[in-house]
C-alpha positions in Angstrom: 30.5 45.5 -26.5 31.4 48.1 -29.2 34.3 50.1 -29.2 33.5 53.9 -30.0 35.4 57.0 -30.3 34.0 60.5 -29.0 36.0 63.6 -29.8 34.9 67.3 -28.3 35.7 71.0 -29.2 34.6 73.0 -25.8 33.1 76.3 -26.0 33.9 79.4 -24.3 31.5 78.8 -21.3 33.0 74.5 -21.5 36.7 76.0 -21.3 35.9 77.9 -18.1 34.4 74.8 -16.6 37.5 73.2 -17.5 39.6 75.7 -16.2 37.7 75.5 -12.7 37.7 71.9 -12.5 40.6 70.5 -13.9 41.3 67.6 -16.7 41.3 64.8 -14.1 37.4 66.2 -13.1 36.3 66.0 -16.6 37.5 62.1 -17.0 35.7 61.0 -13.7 32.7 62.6 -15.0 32.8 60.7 -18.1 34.1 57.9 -16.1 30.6 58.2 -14.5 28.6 58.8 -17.5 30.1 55.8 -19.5 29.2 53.9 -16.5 25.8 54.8 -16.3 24.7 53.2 -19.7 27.0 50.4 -19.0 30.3 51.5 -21.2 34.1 51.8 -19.6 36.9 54.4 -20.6 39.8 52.8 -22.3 41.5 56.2 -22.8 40.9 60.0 -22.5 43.1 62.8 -23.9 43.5 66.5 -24.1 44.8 67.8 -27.2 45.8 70.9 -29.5 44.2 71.6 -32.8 40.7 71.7 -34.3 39.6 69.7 -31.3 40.2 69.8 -27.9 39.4 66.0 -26.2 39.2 62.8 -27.3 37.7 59.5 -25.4 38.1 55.8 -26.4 36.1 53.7 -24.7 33.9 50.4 -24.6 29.7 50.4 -24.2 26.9 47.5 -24.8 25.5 49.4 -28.0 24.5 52.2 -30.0 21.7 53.4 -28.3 23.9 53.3 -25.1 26.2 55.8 -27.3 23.1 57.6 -28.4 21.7 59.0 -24.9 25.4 59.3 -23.4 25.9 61.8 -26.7 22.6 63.3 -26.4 23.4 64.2 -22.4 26.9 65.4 -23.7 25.9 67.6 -26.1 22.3 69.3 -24.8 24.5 70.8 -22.0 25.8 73.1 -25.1 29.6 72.8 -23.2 30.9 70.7 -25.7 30.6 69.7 -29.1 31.1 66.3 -30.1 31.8 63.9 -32.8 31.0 60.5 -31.9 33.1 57.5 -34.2 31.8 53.7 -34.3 35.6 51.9 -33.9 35.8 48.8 -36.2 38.4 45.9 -35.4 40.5 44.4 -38.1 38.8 41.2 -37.8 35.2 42.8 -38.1 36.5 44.1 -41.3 37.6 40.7 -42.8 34.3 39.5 -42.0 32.9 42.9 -43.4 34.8 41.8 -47.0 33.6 38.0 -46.5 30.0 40.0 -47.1 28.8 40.5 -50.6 25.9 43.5 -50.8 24.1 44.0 -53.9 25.1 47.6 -55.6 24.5 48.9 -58.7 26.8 51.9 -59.3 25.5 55.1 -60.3 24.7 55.7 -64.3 25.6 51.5 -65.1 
């Protein structure tokens, strides 16, 4: 499992859906979503600034990710960023790796 995070900026018509329904609505229908490609909330947040909601959670793989995001976002309620999470261990393995690069004008 991959750990992901999604954050979301509602628009005018995703604010009055949110105003109707409530916060606790809008997690059990991501709940419900996550769980239909296989993935699990580990935490869901309202929040001021540039972006209203943010959503940690767990799912089997990208493409998993992919159609969840792709649902999400055709509605035209939300826009959303989604974030591949890395752990610090998959980053020392990441720096065990040695790619090939040349660096631009060397």
């Amino acid at each position: 499992m991959g750990k992901y995070m999604i954050t979301g900026t509602y628009t005018a018509e995703g604010a009055k859906g949110l105003l109707a329904d409530g916060g606790s609505s809008r997690r059990a229908a991501v709940e419900s979503l996550l769980g239909s490609v296989g993935g699990s909330i580990e935490s869901l947040y309202y929040m001021f600034g540039s972006e209203d909601v943010v959503c940690i959670f767990d799912a089997p793989d990208d493409e998993a990710v992919a159609a969840a995001a792709i649902t999400v976002g055709s509605t035209g309620m939300v826009g959303i960023r989604t974030t591949v999470l890395l752990t610090p261990e998959q980053i020392d393995e990441a720096t065990k790796r040695s790619p090939a690069y040349e660096p631009p004008g060397s």
